[in-house]
C-alpha positions as CSV (number, residue, x, y, z in Angstrom):
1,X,-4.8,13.2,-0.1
2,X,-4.8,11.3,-3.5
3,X,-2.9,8.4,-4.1
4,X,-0.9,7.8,-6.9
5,X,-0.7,4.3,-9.2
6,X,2.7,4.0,-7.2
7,X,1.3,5.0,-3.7
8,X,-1.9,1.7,-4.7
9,X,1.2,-0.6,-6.1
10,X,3.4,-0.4,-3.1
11,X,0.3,-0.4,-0.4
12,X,-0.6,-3.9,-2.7
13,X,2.5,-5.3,-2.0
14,X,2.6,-4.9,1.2
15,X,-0.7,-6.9,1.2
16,X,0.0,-9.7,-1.2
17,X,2.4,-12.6,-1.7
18,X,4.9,-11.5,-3.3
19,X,6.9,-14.3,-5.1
20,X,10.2,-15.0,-7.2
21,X,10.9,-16.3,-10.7
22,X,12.6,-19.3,-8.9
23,X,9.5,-19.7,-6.3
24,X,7.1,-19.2,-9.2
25,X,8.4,-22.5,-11.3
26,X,8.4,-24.4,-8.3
27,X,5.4,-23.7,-7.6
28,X,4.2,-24.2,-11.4
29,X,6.0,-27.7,-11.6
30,X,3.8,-28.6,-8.5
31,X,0.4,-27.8,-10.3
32,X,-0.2,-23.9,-9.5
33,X,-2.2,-22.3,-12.2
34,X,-0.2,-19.1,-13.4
35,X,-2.4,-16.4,-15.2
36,X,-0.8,-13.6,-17.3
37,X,-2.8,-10.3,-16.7
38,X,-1.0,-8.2,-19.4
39,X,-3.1,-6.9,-22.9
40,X,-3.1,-9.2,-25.6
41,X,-0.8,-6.9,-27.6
42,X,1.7,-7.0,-25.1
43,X,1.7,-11.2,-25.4
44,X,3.5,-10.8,-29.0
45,X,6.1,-8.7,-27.9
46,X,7.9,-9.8,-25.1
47,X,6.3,-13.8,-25.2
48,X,4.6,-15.9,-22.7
49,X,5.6,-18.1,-19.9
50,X,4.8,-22.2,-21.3
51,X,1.4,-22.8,-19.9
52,X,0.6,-19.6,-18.4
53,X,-3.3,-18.8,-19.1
54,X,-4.1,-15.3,-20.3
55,X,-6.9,-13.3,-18.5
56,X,-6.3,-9.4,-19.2
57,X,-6.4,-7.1,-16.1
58,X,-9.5,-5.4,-18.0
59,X,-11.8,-8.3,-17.5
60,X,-10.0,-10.1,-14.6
61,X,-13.2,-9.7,-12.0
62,X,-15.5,-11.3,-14.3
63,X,-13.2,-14.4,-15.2
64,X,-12.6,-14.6,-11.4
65,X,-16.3,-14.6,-10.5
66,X,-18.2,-17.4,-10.5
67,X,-21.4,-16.2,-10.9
68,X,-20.2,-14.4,-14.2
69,X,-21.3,-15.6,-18.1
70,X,-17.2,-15.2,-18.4
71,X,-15.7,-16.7,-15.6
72,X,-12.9,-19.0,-16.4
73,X,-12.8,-22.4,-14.7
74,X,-8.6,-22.0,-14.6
75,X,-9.9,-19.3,-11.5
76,X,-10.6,-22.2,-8.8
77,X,-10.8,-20.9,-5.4
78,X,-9.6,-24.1,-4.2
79,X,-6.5,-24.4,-6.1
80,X,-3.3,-22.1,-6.0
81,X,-3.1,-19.2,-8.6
82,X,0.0,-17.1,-9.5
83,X,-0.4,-13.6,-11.8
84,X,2.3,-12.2,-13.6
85,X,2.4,-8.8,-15.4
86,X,5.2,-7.3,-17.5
87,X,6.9,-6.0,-14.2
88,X,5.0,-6.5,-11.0
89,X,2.4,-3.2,-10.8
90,X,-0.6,-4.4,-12.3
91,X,0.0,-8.4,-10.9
92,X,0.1,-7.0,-7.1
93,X,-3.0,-4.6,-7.6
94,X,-5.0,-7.7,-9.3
95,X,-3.8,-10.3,-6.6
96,X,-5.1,-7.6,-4.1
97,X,-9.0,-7.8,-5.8
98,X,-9.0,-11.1,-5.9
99,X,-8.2,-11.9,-2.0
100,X,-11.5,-9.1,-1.9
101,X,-13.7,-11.5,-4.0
102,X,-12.6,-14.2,-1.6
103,X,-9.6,-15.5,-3.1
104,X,-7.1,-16.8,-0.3
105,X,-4.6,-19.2,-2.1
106,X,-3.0,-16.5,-4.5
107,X,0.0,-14.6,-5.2
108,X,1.7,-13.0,-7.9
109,X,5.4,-13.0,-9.9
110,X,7.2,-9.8,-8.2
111,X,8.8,-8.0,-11.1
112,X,6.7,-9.8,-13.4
113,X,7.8,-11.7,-16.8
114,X,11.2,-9.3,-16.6
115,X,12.0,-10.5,-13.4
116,X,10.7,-14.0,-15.2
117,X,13.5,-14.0,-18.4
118,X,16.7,-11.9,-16.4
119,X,16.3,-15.4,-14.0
120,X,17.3,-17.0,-17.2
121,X,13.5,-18.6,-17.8
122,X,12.7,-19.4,-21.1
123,X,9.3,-17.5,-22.8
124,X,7.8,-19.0,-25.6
């Protein structure tokens, strides 16, 4: 039977760390690296968490991978990484590739940069 994006979402959460808004800027303030996987349109709309890198869920893999022309050195497999979407989905299913391509210290913003501002965070 196919699965739906909701079916893949929930089976990702139950795989992944799944983290708060309040565990998130702990973790932040203690030197985790938090990338934003949303489009860049969506960045204008609904702003971006202060020092949060952006890496769209589109090319995610190839930032990630080190053996890639366009891998991003803020993807350190020896360092802790958070992703945050705009509500949780898209965070989960990319945290869930990334443990697959070897990630283990990673975990994503549960309810994304919502979650992130009804918290009472500030977006910039």
């Amino acid at each position: 039977m196919a699965k739906s994006a909701t079916d893949l979402v929930k089976e990702a959460k139950q795989q992944v760390e799944n983290l708060t808004p309040d565990q998130v800027k702990e973790q932040v303030s203690n030197g985790a690296t938090l990338i934003d996987i949303r489009e860049s349109e969506e960045l204008g709309s609904s702003g971006r968490i202060a020092g949060s890198v952006h890496a769209p869920r589109g090319l995610l893999e190839f930032y990630a991978d080190e053996s890639m022309p366009y891998h991003k050195p803020e993807f350190d497999k020896t360092k802790r990484i958070i992703l945050h979407c705009a509500s949780g989905g898209r965070s989960a299913l990319a945290v869930k590739t990334l443990k697959e391509m070897g990630y283990e210290n990673v975990a994503h913003l549960d309810g994304g940069i919502k979650a992130w501002k009804e918290a009472g965070y500030p977006t910039e």
